[in-house]
C-alpha positions as CSV (number, residue, x, y, z in Angstrom):
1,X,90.4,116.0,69.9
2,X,90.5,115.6,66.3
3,X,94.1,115.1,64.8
4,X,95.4,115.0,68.4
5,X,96.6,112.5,70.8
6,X,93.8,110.3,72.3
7,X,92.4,111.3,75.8
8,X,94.7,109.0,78.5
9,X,92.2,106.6,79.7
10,X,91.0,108.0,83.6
11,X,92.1,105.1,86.1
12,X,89.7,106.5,89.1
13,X,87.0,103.3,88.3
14,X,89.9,101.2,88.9
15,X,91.6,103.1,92.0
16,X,88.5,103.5,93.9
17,X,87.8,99.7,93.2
18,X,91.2,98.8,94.7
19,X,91.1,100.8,97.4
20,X,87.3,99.5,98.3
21,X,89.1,96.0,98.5
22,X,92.3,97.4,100.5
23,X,90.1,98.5,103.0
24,X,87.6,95.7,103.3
25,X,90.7,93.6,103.7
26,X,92.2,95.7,106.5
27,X,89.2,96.5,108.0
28,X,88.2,92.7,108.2
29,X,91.5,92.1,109.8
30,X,91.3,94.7,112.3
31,X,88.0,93.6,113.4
32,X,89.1,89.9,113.8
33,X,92.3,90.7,115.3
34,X,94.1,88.1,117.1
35,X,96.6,86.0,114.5
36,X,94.2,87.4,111.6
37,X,96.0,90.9,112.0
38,X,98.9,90.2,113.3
39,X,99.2,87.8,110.0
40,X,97.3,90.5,108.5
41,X,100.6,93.3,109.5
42,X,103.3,90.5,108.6
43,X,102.4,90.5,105.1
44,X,101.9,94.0,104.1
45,X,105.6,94.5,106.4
46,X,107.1,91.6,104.2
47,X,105.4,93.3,101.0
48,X,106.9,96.6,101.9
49,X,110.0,95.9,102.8
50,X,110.4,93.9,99.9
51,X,109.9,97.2,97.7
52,X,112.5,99.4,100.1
53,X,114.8,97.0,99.4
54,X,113.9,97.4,95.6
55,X,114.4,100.8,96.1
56,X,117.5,100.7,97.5
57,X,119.0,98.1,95.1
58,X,117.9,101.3,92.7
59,X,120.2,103.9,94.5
60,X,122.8,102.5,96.8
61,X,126.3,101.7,95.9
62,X,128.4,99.2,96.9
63,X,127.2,96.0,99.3
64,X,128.0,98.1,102.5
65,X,125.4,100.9,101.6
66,X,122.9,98.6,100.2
67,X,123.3,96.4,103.9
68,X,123.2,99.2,105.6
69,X,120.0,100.6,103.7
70,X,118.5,97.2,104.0
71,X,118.9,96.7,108.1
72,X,117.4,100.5,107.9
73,X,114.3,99.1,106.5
74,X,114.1,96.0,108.8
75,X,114.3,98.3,111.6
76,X,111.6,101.4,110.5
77,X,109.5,99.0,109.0
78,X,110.0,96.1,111.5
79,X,109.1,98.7,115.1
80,X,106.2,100.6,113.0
81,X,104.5,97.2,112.5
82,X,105.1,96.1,116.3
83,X,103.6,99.3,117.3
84,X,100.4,98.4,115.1
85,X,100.1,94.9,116.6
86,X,100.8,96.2,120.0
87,X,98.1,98.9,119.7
88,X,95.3,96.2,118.5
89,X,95.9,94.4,122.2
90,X,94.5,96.7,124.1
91,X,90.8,98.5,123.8
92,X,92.7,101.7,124.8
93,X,95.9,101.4,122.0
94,X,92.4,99.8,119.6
95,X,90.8,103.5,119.8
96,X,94.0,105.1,118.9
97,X,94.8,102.6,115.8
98,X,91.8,103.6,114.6
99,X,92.6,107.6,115.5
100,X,96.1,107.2,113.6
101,X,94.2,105.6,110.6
102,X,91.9,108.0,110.0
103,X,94.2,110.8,110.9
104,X,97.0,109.7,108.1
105,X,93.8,108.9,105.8
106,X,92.0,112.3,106.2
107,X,95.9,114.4,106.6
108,X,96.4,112.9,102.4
109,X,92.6,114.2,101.7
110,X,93.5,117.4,103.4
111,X,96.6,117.8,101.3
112,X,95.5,116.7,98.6
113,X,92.3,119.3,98.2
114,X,94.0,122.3,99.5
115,X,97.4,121.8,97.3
116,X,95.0,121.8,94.1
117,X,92.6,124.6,95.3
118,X,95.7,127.0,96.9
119,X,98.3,125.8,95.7
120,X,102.0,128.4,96.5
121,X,105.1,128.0,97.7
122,X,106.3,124.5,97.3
123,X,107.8,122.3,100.3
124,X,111.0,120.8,98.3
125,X,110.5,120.7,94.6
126,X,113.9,118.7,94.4
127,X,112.1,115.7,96.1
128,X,108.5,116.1,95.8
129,X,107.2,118.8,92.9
130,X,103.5,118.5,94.0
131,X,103.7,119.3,97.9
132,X,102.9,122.8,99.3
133,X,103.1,124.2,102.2
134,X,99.5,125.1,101.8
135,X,98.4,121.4,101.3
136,X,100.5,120.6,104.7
137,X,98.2,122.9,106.1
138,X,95.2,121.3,104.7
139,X,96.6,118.1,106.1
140,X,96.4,119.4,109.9
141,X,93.6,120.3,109.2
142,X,92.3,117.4,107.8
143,X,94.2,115.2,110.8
144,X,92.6,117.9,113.4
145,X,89.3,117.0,112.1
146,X,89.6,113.1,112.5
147,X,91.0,113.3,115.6
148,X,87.8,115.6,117.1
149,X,85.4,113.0,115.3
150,X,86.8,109.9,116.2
151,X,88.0,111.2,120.1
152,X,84.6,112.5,120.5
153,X,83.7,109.6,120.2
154,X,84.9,108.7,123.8
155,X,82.3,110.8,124.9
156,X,79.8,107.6,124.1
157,X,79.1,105.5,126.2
158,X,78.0,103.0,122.9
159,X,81.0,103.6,120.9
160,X,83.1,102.7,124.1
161,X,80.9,99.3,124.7
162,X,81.3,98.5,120.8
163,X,85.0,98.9,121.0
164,X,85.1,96.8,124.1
165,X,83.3,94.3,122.0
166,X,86.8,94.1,119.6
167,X,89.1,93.7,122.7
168,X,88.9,93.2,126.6
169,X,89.3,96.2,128.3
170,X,88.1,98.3,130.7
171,X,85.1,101.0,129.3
172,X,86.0,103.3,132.6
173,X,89.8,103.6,131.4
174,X,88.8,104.0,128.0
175,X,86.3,107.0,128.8
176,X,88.6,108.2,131.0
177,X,91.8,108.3,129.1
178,X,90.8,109.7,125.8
179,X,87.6,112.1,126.0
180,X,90.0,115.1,126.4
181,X,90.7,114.1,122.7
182,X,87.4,115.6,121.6
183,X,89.3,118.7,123.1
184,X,89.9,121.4,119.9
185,X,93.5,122.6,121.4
186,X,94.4,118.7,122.1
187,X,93.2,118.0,118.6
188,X,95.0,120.5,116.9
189,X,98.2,119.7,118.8
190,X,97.6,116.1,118.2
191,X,96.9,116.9,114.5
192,X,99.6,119.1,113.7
193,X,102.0,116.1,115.0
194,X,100.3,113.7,113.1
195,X,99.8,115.2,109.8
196,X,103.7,116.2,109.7
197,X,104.9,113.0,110.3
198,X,102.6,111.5,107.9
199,X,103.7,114.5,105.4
200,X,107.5,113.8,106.4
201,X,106.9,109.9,105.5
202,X,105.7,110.9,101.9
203,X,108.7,112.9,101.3
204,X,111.3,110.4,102.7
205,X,109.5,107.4,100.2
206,X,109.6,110.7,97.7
207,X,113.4,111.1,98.0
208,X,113.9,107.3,97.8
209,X,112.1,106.9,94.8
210,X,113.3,109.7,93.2
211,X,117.1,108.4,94.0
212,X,115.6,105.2,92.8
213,X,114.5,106.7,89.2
214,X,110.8,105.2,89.8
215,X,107.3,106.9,89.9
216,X,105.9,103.6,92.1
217,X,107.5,101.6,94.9
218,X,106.0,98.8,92.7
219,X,102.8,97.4,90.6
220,X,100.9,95.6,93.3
221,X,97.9,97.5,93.9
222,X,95.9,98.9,90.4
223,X,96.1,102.7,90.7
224,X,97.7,102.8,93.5
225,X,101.1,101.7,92.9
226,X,102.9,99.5,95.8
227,X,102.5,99.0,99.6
228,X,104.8,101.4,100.5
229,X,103.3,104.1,98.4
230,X,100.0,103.8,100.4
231,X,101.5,102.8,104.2
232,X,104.1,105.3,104.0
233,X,102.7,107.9,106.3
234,X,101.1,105.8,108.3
235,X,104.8,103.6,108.9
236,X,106.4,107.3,109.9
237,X,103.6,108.2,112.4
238,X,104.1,104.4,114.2
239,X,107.4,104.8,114.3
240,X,107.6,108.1,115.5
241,X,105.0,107.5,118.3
242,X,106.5,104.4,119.1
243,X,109.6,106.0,119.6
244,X,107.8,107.9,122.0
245,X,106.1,105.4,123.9
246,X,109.6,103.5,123.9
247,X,112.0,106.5,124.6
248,X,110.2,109.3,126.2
249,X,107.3,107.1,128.2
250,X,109.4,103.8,129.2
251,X,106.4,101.9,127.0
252,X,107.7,97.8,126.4
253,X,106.4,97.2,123.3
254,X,103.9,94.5,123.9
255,X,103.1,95.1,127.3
256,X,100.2,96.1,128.6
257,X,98.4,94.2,125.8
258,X,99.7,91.4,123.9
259,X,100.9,91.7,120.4
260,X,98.6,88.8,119.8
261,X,95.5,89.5,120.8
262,X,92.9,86.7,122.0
263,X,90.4,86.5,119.2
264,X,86.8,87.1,119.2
């Protein structure tokens, strides 16, 4: 506009480039598995524990705070990443990494679309302006969707054969254990869990920021800010099921599938 300030440069060419590589790179890694993801999981945990800790320095007062902030981080960021190495062991705990992915992935389009097209009520302004209760809808929704894609999925018998391909495993257990999850009711139940912990793991990097001063948990990724701002959903919805394996269902963390998976 003439006499006005200049346009502010769009950074989608550079987001959708970055995100391209992210998921190259972490799709790559997953396929590999073995010592490739579980170095793969190290380094994003080191990266984003690095930035909690960034945020913490940011907000907490006095060395007992910021220690106590800091063994906080070791420990949510520390079991979530167990429970993604654990998962990869298994052909089972395989399919459902790839559920949980694509659950947190499609729970943020969800939100996203249906917070701009409805918009209303906000969540809590105070920590996150831009989240609405109706984009929280639009993230089960989203997260119910993935869930009936990818668990119908179990209903094939060549899906189930090219996920044994990834890991050992039995196809029988696999078909058997997880076609219910093409199930609408299961879905929905599923996605509604799913969606809110991913939703409650925005707001809680939200809050820290916001303590913190700081729009990004850090500069590492172009457009996308740090490797908390992108795992942060998807480190609540680990923790929280693997609290749930651990506390409710007796689960050892790396039994039943080693946390270092034989490679291909």
């Amino acid at each position: 506009m003439a006499g006005g300030e200049p346009a502010k440069k769009s950074d989608l060419g550079v987001r959708t480039l970055s995100a391209v590589v992210m998921l190259a790179v972490a799709g790559t890694a997953l396929w590999l598995g073995g010592w490739w993801w579980a170095a793969f999981v190290v380094v994003v945990s080191v990266g984003v524990y690095r930035e909690w800790n960034a945020l913490v320095r940011g907000f907490a007062n006095g060395t007992a705070s910021r220690l106590r902030w800091m063994l906080g981080g070791a420990v949510y960021i520390g079991f979530a990443m167990l429970v993604l190495m654990h998962l990869r062991g298994t052909l089972p705990g395989t399919f459902v990494l790839l559920l949980i992915v694509a659950g947190v992935i499609c729970t943020d389009i969800g939100a996203y679309f249906a917070g701009r097209a409805i918009g209303g009520p906000k969540i809590a302004p105070a920590i996150s302006p831009s989240k609405t209760w109706a984009g929280l809808g639009g993230g089960v929704i989203g997260a119910t969707v993935a869930i009936i894609v990818v668990g119908g999925m179990a209903a094939s018998p060549q899906v189930a054969r090219f996920l044994t391909a990834l890991v050992s495993g039995s196809h029988d257990t696999y078909f058997v254990v997880f076609h219910s999850f093409g199930d609408w009711a299961m879905a929905l139940m599923l996605g509604t869990a799913l969606a809110v912990s991913a939703q409650a793991g925005d707001f809680f990097e939200s809050w820290m920021k916001r303590r913190a001063g700081v729009k990004d948990s850090g500069t590492l990724l172009p457009g996308h800010g740090g490797l908390f701002d992108r795992v942060d959903g998807l480190l609540a919805v680990c923790f929280t099921m693997g609290m749930v394996l651990v506390v409710i269902l007796g689960v050892t963390i790396g039994s039943g599938g080693s946390l270092l998976p034989t490679p291909l």
